[in-house]
C-alpha positions, 0 to 999 in steps of 0.5 A: 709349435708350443703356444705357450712359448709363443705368446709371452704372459703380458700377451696372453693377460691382453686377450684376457683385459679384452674379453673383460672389457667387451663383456662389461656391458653385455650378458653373453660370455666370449671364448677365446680358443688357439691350437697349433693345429687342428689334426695330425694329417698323419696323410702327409706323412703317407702322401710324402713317402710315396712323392719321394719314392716315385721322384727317386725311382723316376730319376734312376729310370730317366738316369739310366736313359739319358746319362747311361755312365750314372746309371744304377744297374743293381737291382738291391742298390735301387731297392735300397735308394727307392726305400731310403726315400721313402722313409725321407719323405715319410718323416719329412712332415714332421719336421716342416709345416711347409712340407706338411701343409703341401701334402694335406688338400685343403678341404681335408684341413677345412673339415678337421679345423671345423670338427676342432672347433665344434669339440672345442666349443663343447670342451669349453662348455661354451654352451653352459650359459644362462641363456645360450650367449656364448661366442667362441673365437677358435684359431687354428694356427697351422691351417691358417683358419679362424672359425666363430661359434656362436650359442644358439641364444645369439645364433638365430639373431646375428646372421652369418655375414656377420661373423664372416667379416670377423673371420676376414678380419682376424684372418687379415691381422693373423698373416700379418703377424698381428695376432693379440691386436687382431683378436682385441678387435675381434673380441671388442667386436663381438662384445659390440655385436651383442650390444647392438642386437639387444644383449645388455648385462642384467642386474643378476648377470655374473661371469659364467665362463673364465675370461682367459684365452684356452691355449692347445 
């Protein structure tokens, strides 16, 4: 899943008008971040060989013992069909998120979306800010999870609960296909969190971070 083939130019320059208009007012700095995905869960691919050679060897066995005119008798020849699923399933992955995500337990999916966002967040340099006041917004599209980061300035004043109803928000509009309009929201939102608790743009404030959307 290419992001860039995703969104078109015109999308993209939308999330961007955002993060402008929401930091029009306010001295914090906000950074849209989308991956595709937050691991390789190269597990999956573990996981799926091993399925798909059970369930062929399972059904040789039960074959054998219910249809005995279908039964394969040649050890090589099960070797071979045992093995020939294995590498299906094995590669299968690759080829649907589906199959991949079903393999792939949730709270390892959790534990590698936040890991994404925390690098991201430092690859970003969404600390480098006068005074602490960035936030950053991170979609991770494969695990269906979206993680709010905010600096330690701005952190210590907006409790949790917060940035948790931002998160059901943009989760809500991501599943129904409404990802641009649900991160404008979530970017004005933030812009008028930082309002509320007291982030006003100074006379000496400059744009410290790009507003465009980081895309991986």
């Amino acid at each position: 899943m290419s992001l860039r083939k995703t969104f078109t130019d015109q999308e993209l320059a939308r999330i961007k008008a955002a993060v402008r208009k929401a930091e029009e007012n306010i001295s914090g700095e906000i950074v849209p971040v989308m991956v595709s995905k937050s691991g390789y869960y190269t597990i999956a691919n573990y996981k799926g060989s091993l399925w798909a050679s059970f369930i062929v060897f399972t059904l040789i066995v039960t074959i054998d013992r219910f249809v005995p005119s279908l039964a394969v008798y040649d050890p090589l020849l099960i070797l071979v069909l045992v093995l020939l699923a294995g590498v299906v399933g094995g590669v299968a992955p690759n080829f649907s998120n589906d199959i991949r995500r079903m393999l792939v337990s949730q709270r390892h999916m959790d534990h590698a979306t936040r890991q994404r966002a925390e690098n991201a967040f430092l690859e970003q340099e969404v600390f480098n800010t006068r005074h602490r006041t960035g936030i950053m917004i991170f979609v991770s599209f494969f695990e269906h999870e979206v993680i709010i980061i905010g600096d330690q300035g701005i952190s210590k004043v907006v409790e949790q609960k917060v940035w948790d109803k931002l998160v059901q928000d943009l989760t809500a509009s991501i599943r129904k296909g409404k990802t641009i309009e649900g991160l404008e929201q979530a970017i004005m939102r933030c812009g008028e969190i930082l309002l509320e608790k007291g982030f006003r743009k100074t006379a000496d404030d400059v744009n410290e971070l790009r507003d465009d959307v980081r895309l991986d």
